[in-house]
N, C-alpha and C positions, 0 to 999 in steps of 0.2 A: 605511335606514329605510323606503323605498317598497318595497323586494320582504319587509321583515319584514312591513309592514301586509296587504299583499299575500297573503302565507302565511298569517298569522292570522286574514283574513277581519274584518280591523276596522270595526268599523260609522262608528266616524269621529261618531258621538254627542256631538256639543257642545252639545245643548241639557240633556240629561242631567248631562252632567261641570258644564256651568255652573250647573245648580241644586242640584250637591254645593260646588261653590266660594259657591254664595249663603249655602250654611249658617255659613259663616264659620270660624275654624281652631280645630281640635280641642281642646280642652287637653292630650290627652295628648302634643303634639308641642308646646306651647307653649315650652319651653327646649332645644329641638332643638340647639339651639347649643353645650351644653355638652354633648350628649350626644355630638355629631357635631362636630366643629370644621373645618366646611368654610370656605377663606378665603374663597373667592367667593361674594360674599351674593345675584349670582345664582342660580346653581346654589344655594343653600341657599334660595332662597325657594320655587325649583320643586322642592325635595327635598320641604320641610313642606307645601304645595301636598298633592302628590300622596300623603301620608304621612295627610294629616289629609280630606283627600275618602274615602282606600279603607276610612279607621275609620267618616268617616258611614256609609258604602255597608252595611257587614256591624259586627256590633258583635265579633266576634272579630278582627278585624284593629287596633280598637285597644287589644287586651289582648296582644299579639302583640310580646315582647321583640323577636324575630330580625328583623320586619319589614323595618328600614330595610335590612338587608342584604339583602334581597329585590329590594328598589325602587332602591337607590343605582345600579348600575350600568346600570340603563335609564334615569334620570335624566341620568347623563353621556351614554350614547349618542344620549336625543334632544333634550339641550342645552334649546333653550326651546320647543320643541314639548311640550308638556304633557299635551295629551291625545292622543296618540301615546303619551307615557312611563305615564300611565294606563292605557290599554286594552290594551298590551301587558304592563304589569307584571298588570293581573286576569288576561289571557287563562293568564298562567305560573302565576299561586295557584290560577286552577279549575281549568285541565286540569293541568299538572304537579305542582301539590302540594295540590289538594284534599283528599285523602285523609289528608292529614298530620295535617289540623285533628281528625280524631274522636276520638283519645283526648288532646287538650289538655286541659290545659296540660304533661301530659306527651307526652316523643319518641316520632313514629310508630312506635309498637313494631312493628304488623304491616310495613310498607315496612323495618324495617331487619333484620329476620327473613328477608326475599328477599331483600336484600342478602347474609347471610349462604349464603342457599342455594345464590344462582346462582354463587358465590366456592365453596363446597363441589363444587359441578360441575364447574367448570373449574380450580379449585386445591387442592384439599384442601390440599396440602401447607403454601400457606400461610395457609390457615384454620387448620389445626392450630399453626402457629408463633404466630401470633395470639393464639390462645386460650393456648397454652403461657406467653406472656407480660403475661395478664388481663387484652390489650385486647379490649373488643369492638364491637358495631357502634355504641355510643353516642357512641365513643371516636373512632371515624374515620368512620363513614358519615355520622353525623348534622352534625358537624361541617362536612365538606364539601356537605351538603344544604342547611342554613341559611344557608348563604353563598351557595348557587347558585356555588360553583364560584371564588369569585372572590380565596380567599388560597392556589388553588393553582395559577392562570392568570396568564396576564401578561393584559393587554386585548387584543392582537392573539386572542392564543388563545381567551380567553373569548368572543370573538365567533366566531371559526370553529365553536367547538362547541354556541352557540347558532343560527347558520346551518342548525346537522347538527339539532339539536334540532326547528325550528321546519319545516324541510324535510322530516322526518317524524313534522307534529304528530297523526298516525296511533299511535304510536307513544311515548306518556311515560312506558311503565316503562324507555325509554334514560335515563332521570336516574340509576337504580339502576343498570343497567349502566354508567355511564360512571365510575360509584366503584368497580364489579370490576374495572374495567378499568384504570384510576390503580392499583389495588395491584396487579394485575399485570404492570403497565408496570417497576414499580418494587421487582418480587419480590427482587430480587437484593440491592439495598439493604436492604429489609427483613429479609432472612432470615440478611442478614451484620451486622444492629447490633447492638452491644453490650448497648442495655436499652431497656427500652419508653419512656421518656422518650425514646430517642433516633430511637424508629419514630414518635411521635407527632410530634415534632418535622420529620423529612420530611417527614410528612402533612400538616403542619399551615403549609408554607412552598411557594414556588415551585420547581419543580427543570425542569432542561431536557428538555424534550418534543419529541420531532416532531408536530407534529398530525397530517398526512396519513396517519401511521403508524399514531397515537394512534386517528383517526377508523374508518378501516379495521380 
């Protein structure tokens, strides 16, 4: 947590986050509970906490289905430090996925269009297989983007590659390549399954990675 704050240059602004927490909680997060069924009512106070200050903060964030998948895993990682799990979950929505928000409420059409180019540069073969079988980048890029990575990581992994992320936060179109980079990790799988159901389905679960490999 101290070399991520570190790396993102966090201002450490508690007098700010505390006059978002004065506003009081959101309603859109108000039955968080059933949307989320986290047991620990800890961590589920400092989930809506930080779910219901980032809607006061900007008013698209509380129109923003995918959000809590945004925020949940910095939430676990900084446990009950709050505003730590705050100013590193905005530091991720402005510089790594600001861009996402301009053609809301529909998918960054333009970011999953380079996805598809920078996968055409280095793989046609299986951009062609892809498209051969009508998925496209809605189907697997975007999926893995609104999760931030997190139902095709284990938590050890997820944080190494947010290490690689934050260690060159010079650099946030690596979120687009680290989805070319998953399907080509995993070409061999893909281009041997039986049916897009069954490509989507890899995609869309944990499979065994090297990171160090994966990273490089």
């Amino acid at each position: 947590m101290t070399v991520w704050k570190y790396l993102l240059d966090l201002p450490g602004n508690n007098s700010a986050y505390q006059a978002l927490c004065d506003r009081g909680l959101h309603p859109r997060y108000s039955d968080l509970e059933r949307q989320w069924p986290v047991r620990d009512q800890r961590v589920l106070r400092n989930f809506r906490k930080i779910l219901s200050n980032l809607s006061h903060w900007s008013k698209v964030f509380s129109d923003l289905p995918y959000l809590p998948y945004l925020v949940f895993p910095f939430v676990m990682v900084y446990k009950s430090d709050t505003l730590g799990a705050f100013e590193t979950t905005m530091s991720v929505l402005v510089h790594w996925c600001g861009d996402w928000f301009e053609t809301y409420p529909h998918p960054p059409i333009p970011q999953l269009a380079a996805v598809e180019r920078i996968l055409e540069h280095h793989d046609s073969e299986l951009l062609d297989d892809l498209k051969s079988r009508a998925i496209d980048s809605r189907q697997y890029a975007w999926q893995m983007m609104r999760t931030l990575f997190t139902q095709v990581l284990t938590e050890d992994e997820w944080l190494i590659l947010f290490d690689h992320f934050f260690l060159h936060s010079d650099s946030p179109t690596l979120i687009l390549v680290t989805i070319v980079t998953y399907l080509h990790y995993f070409r061999s799988s893909i281009l041997s399954a039986k049916s897009s159901d069954d490509v989507l389905a890899l995609l869309r679960r944990q499979n065994p990675i090297q990171m160090d490999d994966f990273i490089k």
